[in-house]
Every structure is written in C-alpha cells, then in structure tokens.
BAFIMI-236152 format. One record per residue (C-alpha): residue number from 1; x, y, z. Coordinates in steps of 0.5 Angstrom, whole numbers, plus 500, padded with zeros to 3 digits. Layout:
(NUM; (X; Y; Z))
...
This chain:
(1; (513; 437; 509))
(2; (517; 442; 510))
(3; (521; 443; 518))
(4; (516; 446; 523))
(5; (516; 455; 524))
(6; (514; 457; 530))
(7; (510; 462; 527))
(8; (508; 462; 519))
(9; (507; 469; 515))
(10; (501; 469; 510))
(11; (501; 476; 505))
(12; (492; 475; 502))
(13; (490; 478; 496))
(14; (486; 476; 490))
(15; (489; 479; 484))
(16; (484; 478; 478))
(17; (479; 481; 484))
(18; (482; 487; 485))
(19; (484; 488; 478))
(20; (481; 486; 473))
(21; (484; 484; 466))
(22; (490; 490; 468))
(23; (495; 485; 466))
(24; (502; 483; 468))
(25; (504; 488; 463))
(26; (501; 493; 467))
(27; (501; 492; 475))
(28; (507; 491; 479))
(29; (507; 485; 484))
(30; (510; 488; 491))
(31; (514; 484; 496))
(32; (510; 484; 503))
(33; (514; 489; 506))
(34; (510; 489; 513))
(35; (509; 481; 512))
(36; (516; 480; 512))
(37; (519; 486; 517))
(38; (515; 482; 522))
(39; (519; 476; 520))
(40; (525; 480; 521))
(41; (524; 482; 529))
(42; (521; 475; 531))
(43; (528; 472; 527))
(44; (531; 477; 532))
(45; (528; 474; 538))
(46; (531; 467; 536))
(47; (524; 465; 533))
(48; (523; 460; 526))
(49; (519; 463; 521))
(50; (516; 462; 514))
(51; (513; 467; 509))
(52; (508; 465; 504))
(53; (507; 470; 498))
(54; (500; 468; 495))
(55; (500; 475; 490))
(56; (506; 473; 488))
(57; (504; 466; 485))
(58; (497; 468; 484))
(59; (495; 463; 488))
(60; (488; 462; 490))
(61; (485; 462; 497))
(62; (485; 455; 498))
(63; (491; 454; 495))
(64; (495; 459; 500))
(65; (491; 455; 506))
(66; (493; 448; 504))
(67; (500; 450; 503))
(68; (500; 453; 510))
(69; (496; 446; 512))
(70; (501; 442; 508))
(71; (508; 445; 508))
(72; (508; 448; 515))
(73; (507; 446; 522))
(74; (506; 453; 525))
(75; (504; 455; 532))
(76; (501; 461; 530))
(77; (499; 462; 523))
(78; (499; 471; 522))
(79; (496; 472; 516))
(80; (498; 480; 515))
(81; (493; 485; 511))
(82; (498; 491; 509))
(83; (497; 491; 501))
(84; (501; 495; 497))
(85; (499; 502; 501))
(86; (496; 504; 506))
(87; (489; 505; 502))
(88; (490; 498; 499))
(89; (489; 494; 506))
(90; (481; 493; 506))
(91; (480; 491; 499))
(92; (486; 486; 501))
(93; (480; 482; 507))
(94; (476; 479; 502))
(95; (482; 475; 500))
(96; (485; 474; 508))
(97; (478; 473; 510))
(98; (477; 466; 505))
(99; (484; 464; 507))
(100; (482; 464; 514))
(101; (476; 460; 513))
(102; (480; 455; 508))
(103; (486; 454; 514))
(104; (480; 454; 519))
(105; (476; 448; 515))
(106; (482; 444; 514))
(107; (486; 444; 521))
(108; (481; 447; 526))
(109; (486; 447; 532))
(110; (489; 452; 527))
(111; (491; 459; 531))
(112; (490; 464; 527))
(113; (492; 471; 529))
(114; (490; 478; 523))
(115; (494; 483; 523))
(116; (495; 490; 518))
(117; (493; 497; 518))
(118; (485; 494; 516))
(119; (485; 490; 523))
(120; (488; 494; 527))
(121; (483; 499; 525))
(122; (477; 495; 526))
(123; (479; 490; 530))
(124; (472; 488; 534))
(125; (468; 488; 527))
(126; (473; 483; 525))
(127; (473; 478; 530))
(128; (466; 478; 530))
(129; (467; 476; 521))
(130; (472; 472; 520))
(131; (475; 466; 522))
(132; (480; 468; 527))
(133; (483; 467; 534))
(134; (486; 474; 534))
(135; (486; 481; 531))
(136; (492; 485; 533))
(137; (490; 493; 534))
(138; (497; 496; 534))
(139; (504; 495; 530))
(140; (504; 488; 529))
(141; (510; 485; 533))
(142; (511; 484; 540))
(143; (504; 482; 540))
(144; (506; 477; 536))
(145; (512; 475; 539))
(146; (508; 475; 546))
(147; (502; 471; 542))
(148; (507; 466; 540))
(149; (510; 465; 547))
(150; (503; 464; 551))
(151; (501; 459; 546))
(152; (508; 455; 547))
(153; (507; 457; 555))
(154; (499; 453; 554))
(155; (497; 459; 557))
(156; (491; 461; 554))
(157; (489; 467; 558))
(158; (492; 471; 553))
(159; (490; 478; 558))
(160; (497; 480; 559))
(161; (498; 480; 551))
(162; (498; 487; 548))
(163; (494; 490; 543))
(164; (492; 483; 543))
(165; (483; 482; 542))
(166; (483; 474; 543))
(167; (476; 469; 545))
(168; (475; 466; 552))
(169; (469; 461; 551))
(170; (466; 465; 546))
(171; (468; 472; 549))
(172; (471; 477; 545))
(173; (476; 479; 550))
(174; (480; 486; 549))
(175; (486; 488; 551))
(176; (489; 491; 557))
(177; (495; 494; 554))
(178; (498; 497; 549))
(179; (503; 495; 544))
(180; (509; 499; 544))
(181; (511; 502; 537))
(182; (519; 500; 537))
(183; (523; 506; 537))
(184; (530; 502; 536))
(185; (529; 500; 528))
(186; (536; 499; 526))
(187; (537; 494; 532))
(188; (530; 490; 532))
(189; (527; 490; 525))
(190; (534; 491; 521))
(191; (531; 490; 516))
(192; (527; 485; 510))
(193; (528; 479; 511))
(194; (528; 477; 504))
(195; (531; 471; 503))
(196; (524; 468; 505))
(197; (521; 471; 499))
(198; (521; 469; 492))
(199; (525; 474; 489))
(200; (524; 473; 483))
(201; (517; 475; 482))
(202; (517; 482; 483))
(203; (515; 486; 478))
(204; (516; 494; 479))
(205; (509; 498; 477))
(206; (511; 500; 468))
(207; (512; 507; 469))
(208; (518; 507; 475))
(209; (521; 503; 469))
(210; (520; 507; 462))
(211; (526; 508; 462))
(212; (528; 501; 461))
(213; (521; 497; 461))
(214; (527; 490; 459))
(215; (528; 490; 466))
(216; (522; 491; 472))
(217; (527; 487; 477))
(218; (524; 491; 484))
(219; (523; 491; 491))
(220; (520; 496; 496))
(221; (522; 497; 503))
(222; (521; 503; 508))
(223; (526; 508; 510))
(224; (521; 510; 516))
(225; (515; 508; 518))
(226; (508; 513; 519))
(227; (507; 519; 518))
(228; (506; 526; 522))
(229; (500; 528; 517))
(230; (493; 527; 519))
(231; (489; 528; 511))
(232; (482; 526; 512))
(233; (482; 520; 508))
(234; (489; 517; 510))
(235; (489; 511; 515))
(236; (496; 510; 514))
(237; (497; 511; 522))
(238; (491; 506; 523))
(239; (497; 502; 526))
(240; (500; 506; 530))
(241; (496; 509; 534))
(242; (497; 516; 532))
(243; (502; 521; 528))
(244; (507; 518; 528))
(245; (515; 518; 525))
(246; (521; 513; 526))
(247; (527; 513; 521))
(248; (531; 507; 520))
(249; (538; 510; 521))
(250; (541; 512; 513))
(251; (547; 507; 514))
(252; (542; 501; 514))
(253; (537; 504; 509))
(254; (543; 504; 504))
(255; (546; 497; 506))
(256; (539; 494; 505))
(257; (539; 497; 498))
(258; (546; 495; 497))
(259; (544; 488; 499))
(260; (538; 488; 494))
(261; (542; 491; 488))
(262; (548; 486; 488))
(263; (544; 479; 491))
(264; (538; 480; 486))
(265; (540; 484; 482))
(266; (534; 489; 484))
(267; (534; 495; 479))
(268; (528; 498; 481))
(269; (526; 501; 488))
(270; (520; 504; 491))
(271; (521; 507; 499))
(272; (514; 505; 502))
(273; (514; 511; 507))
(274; (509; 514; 506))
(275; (512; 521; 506))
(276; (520; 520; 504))
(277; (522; 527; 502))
(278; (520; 530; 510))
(279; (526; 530; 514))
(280; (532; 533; 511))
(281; (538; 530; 514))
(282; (534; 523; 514))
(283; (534; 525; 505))
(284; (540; 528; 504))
(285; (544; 522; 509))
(286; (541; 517; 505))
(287; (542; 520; 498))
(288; (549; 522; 500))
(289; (550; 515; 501))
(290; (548; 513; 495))
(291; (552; 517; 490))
(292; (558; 514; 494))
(293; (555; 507; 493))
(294; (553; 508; 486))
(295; (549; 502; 485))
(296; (546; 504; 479))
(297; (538; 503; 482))
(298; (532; 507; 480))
(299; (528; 509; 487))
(300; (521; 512; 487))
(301; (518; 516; 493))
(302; (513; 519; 496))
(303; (514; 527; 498))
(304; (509; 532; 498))
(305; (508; 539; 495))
(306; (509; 543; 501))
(307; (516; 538; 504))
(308; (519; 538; 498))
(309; (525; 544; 497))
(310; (530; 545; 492))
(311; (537; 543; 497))
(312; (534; 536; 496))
(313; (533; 535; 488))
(314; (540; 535; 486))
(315; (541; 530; 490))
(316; (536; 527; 490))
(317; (537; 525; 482))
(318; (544; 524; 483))
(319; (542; 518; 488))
(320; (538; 515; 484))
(321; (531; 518; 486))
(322; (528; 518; 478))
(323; (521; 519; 481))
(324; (517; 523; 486))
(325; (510; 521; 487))
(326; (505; 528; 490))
(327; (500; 528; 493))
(328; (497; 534; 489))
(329; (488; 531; 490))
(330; (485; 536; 488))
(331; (485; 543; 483))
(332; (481; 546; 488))
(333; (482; 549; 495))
(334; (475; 548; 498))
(335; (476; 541; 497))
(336; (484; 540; 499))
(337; (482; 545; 505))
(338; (477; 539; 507))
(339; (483; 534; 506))
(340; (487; 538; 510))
(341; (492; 540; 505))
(342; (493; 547; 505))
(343; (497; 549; 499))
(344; (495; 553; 493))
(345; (495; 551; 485))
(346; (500; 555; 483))
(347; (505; 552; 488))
(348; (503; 546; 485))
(349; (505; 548; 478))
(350; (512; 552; 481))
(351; (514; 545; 485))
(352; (512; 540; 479))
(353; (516; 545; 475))
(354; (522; 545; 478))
(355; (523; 538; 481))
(356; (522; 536; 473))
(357; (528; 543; 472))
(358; (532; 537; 476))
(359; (530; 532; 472))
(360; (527; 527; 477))
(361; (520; 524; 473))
(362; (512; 525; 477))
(363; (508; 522; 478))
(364; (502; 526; 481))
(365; (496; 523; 485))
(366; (489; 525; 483))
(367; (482; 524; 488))
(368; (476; 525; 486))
(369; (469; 526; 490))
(370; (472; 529; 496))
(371; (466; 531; 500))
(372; (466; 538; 497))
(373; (467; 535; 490))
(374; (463; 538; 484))
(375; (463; 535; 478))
(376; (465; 541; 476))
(377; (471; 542; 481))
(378; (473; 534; 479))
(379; (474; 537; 471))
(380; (477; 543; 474))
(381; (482; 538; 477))
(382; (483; 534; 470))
(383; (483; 541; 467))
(384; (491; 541; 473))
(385; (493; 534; 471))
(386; (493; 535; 464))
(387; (497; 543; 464))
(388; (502; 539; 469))
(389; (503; 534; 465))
(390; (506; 529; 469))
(391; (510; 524; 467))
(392; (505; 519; 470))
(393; (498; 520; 473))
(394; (495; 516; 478))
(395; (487; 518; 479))
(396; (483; 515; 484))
(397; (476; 516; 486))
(398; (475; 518; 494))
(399; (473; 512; 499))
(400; (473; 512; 507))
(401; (478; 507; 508))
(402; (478; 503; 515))
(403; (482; 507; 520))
(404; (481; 515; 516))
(405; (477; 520; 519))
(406; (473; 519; 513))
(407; (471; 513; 514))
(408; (470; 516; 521))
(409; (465; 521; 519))
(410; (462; 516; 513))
(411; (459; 512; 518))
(412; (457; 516; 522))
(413; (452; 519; 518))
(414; (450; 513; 515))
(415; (453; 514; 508))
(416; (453; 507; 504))
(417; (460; 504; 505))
(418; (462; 498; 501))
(419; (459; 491; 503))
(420; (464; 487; 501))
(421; (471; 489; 503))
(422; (474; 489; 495))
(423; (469; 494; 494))
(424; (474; 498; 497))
(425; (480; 497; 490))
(426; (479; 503; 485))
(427; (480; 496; 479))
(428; (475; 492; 481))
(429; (470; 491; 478))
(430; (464; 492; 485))
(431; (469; 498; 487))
(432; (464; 502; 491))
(433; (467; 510; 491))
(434; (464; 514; 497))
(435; (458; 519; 494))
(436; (458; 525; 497))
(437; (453; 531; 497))
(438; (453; 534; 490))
(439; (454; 527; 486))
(440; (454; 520; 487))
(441; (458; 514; 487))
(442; (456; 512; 480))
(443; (458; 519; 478))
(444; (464; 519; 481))
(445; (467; 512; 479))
(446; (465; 514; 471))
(447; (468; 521; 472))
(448; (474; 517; 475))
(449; (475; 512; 468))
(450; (473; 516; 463))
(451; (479; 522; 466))
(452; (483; 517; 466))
(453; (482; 515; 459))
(454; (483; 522; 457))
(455; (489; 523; 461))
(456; (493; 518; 458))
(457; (491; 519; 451))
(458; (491; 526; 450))
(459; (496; 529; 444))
(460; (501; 533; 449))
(461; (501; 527; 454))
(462; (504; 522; 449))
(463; (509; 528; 445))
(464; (511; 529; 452))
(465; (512; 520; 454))
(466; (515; 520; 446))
(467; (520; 526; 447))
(468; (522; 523; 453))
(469; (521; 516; 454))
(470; (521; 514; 447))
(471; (516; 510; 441))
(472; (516; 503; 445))
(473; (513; 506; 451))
(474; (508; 510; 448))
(475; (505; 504; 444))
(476; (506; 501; 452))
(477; (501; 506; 454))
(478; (497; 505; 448))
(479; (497; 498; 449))
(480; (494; 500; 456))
(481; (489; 505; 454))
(482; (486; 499; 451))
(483; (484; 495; 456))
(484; (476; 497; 460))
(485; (474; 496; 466))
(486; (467; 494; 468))
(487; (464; 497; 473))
(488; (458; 495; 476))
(489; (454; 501; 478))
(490; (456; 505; 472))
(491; (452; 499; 469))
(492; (447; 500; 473))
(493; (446; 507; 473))
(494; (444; 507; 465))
(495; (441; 500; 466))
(496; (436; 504; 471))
C-alpha cells in the first residue's frame, strides 16, 4: 500500500467509449492539466497529493477505483471532470460517474468531491445522480483545500466551504459563498506538477506531429486561464463563473516549457487556453522568451480570426508556434452571427492566407447544425473548408454542452438532449448531435462523418499534405481515413 495522501486526484475517462476504434496511431493522450494544476495549489498549502491518470493506462472504472482503495489512504478523493477541452467535460461523466460507484462500493466512508467544467455547470443534477459527497461550483481549488480542512478538523457542517454543495442527512445543501477565482497564479498555482504524471504516456494528437510523426512526446499546460468571449456553444467559463482572464506571467510560462523539454524530453506542446493569441504583450513576451531559450519545441494554440494580427506571426513561428487552431464555424454569416462570431469569409480566407504566408500550419474547427444551419449552409461550409485547405480540419457536429447558452436554451425548450452523457463525445458511437429547426440529429452527425470523409481525401488536401509534409504522412492520412465509425442514429435512420 503506498503512503497516505491528504487528498487523492483521479482524471475519468473511458476511451474505447468515447472514441471508438480511432486508435493509438491516431488520438493524442492528454496530461490532466486541471487535475494536476490543482495538485500544484494544494502542494502549495503544505498538502500530501496523489494523482491517478486512468486514460493514460486506459484503465477501467473499476480499475481506477480499486487503485484509488488499494493504493491510497486519502481523506478526500477529488475525481476532476475537465477532458481534454472544454466541450469534452460531459461525455467524460459516464466514465466519473462509474468511478464513483466502483469507490463508493468498495469503501463506503470513502468521501468523494466532483470537480471540472460539467459539475460546476450542473452541480445540483449531479449530486442528485452520482455517488458523491460534494460537487464544487466554481474554480476547484480553495474549496478543495477548505474541504479537506473541515474534514480533517471532524467538522461535517461543511456551511462555510465556498462553492461547496454538500449532504446533511440526506439534504442537499447549497453553498453560502462564493469560491474566489485566484488571481495570483505565478505564487499559488506555479504551474503543473508533473512529477506526479506518467510522462511517458502522452502522446500528442498525429497532426501537431507531421512533421516528425517519430516523436509525438507531448505535454499540454495553459498560459492563462478563461476566456473574455461569450460564443453560444462554449461553456468554457462554466467554472468560472463569468468571462474571465488571467495569465501566468511569460517567465514562468516559459521556465515550465524549459522544464518539459529538458526533464522529459517533451517535443511537442499544446497551450490549453482557450484563446492564446489575444493579449499582446502576453504573446510576444512569451515568444520573445522562447527564441531566447531555443528549446527546440513544437507549440500549437488556439487564436481566432478576429485576434490574430500580423506583428504576432513572425514571431510566433520563430517561438516555435507551428500551429494555429481557428475557430472558423461556419461559412455563413447567419449562422456565425448566432454563434456570436462576427466576421465575414473573406476574413476568414485573408487571415488563413496570411498566417500560412508565415509558415505556421492551421488547423481549422468546422460546426455543423448550429441553430440556423441548413443542410445547404453546412455544404457551403465544406465548400469554406476545402477552398482553405487547412493543413488539418477538425468537423464537429453542434452539441448544447452543460454550461453553454446553447445547452441553456436547448433545455428550455425541451429539445432532445443526451440521456447518457457520452452522447455528448463527437466519436461515440451513441453521440447524439443537437438537431435544430431545418435537419435533424441523424442529418447532422451523417452530414458531419461523410464531410470528413470528403475532406480528408480530397485530391487538393493530400497534394497539398504530400508537398508539405511528405508520402509517410499522407499514407498516415489514408490509413485514417479508412477507419468507420458507427453511429447509431444514422442506423437508425435507414433502418426506419
């Protein structure tokens, strides 16, 4: 049995469940980046941690469970439901939801404390559901550290706890306060503490990597945290009550990244925040920085069409940056207006142009069934993808994730929504897309699958991967291409 922890993390997830038969050749593996921030800021307080990485091992439900009876003493066992981004929280709670009740069976005094962007979005619904103490509403770390100093004080009114929802005698009792979100991240949360991480086993996603797919070493880590948008189907801030943004000073962003790259041998590097390119002295500091270190690292991130401006991109790709994620949605303005995204497509075509001018790759993000998609607007916007000719594409199908005003307004119009939470994963097999005025669910997800097939075997795409990247990676592609996934209400809909 291993040394007692004050309070054991545990990152769910089930991957065969979400993805299907993708594969290791195909999906990255993410570090728990919040899962293991928080281990950081309880260290911090002078606290005992333990971190279990179940995706990592692919362990099962009851295998994380068991090692979590087994292994750890904890006083409190935080299982933290963040995925891999925002929208991959809920279909992460089938898998958080079976841990619990696998803990729960096997050491019934366990106490157990939910945490992440799903719980804190629904927290009363999942106390009601899961097998659980408490759920935290906010931010995650001072209400765990408050949590663990009640329960090792014997004090089991818990009143006093910020964002903490808790049970009296069956109640479920809300909280009184409010967690404050911390503003002094360099001091409290000084980073990931990796060493409690198997760093072995992360894999970065196959085209951050084209250029060297020998080496997919990889970490993700944030350089700031929120986000000061409001797009309809985001529930980024789900945690954090409200737009918001904080940054990490550049200094420590890039003494982490050194850290990586020298202790581990990391190569490749996703910055998690959900807008990277946005604050300019933040970006070019950092940048700044890294062609001073000259780590030699390959950094993806996310920007957007309307944040990024040409004084960032030379240095971007000096720093190392090689990618740009955009979120480009949709090729029609009706529909990106109601996303809240207000640019037109020739800004779309000029930016793409000129961040690839720089030599930094893109990887676009597509949505279809937005509420005023069509099925002809959704081929208007694969008509965008493939004139863009991202290096990469990623095409998801619109889903009213927990925490978005989509989810907001979905529910209150009784809209179908997922009965099972892993619906909410684009590779499930039971993913359940949310239908909208003009096609349904079935229409959506089909449309969804058979773009992707056309995107990424379209003749320009693969001259375009072959001049680029070379013949190795567009077999890569080819050999990708080739795996189906099922979908149930696609079934479903030519069975009827």
């Amino acid at each position: 049995m291993a040394e007692a922890v004050d309070v054991l993390f545990i990152n769910p997830g089930n991957r065969k469940q979400i993805y299907q038969d993708l594969g290791d050749e195909f999906c990255g593996i993410e570090p728990p980046a919040f899962g293991a921030l928080f281990a950081t800021y309880l260290r911090q307080q002078g606290l005992r941690v333990a971190l279990i990485d179940g995706p990592a091992f692919n362990m099962s439900a009851d295998e994380i469970a068991n090692s979590a009876i087994d292994d750890y003493r904890a006083r409190l066992i935080v299982i933290v439901v963040y995925g891999n981004q925002p929208s991959a929280s809920s279909q992460t709670m089938t898998s958080a939801g079976a841990v619990a009740r696998h803990i729960k069976d096997g050491d019934p005094d366990a106490r157990i404390l939910m945490t992440g962007t799903h719980p804190a979005a629904l927290p009363e619904r999942t106390m009601l559901e899961e097998p659980i103490d408490f759920v935290c509403d906010l931010e995650g770390p001072v209400t765990i550290h408050k949590t663990f100093e009640a329960l090792k004080a014997g004090d089991e009114s818990f009143a006093d706890v910020p964002s903490l929802w808790w049970r009296d005698e069956g109640r479920i009792i809300k909280p009184r306060s409010a967690e404050p979100l911390i503003t002094s991240l360099d001091r409290e949360m000084p980073g990931i503490a990796w060493d409690l991480l198997p760093m072995d086993r992360y894999r970065s996603h196959n085209w951050h990597a084209f250029d060297h797919l020998e080496d997919r070493s990889y970490a993700s880590m944030h350089t700031s945290l929120g986000c000061p948008y409001k797009c309809s189907f985001c529930c980024i801030n789900a945690p954090f009550g409200k737009p918001a943004y904080r940054m990490w000073s550049p200094r420590v962003v890039v003494d982490e990244i050194a850290f990586l790259a020298e202790t581990y041998g990391v190569k490749n590097i996703k910055f998690v925040d959900e807008m990277f390119v946005l604050n300019k002295r933040h970006v070019l500091e950092i940048c700044d920085l890294l062609i001073e270190r000259d780590l030699g690292v390959n950094i993806w991130a996310y920007a957007r069409v309307d944040t990024v401006q040409d004084q960032f991109l030379d240095k971007l790709k000096a720093a190392g940056v090689n990618w740009l994620c955009l979120g480009i949605e949709s090729a029609s303005d009706n529909v990106r207006d109601g996303a809240l995204k207000k640019f037109e497509n020739e800004d779309i075509i000029d930016v793409v142009r000129r961040i690839q001018g720089a030599g930094i790759y893109i990887l676009g993000n597509f949505i279809f069934g937005l509420p005023d998609d069509t099925m002809e607007r959704m081929q208007s916007t694969l008509d965008l993808a493939l004139e863009l000719n991202c290096e990469f594409a990623n095409f998801y199908s619109a889903m009213a994730y927990p925490g978005s005003p989509l989810y907001a307004e979905a529910d209150a119009s009784g809209s179908e929504l997922p009965s099972s939470w892993h619906q909410f994963s684009q590779h499930a097999y039971d993913s359940l897309p949310l239908a909208n005025a003009h096609c349904t669910s079935a229409d959506i997800l089909e449309f969804r699958d058979q773009a992707w097939q056309t995107y990424f075997t379209d003749s320009n795409y693969l001259s375009m991967v072959r001049r680029t990247f070379g013949d190795d990676v567009v077999d890569h592609i080819e050999r990708m291409v080739k795996i189906p996934l099922a979908r149930r209400i696609v079934e479903e809909k030519y069975a009827a």
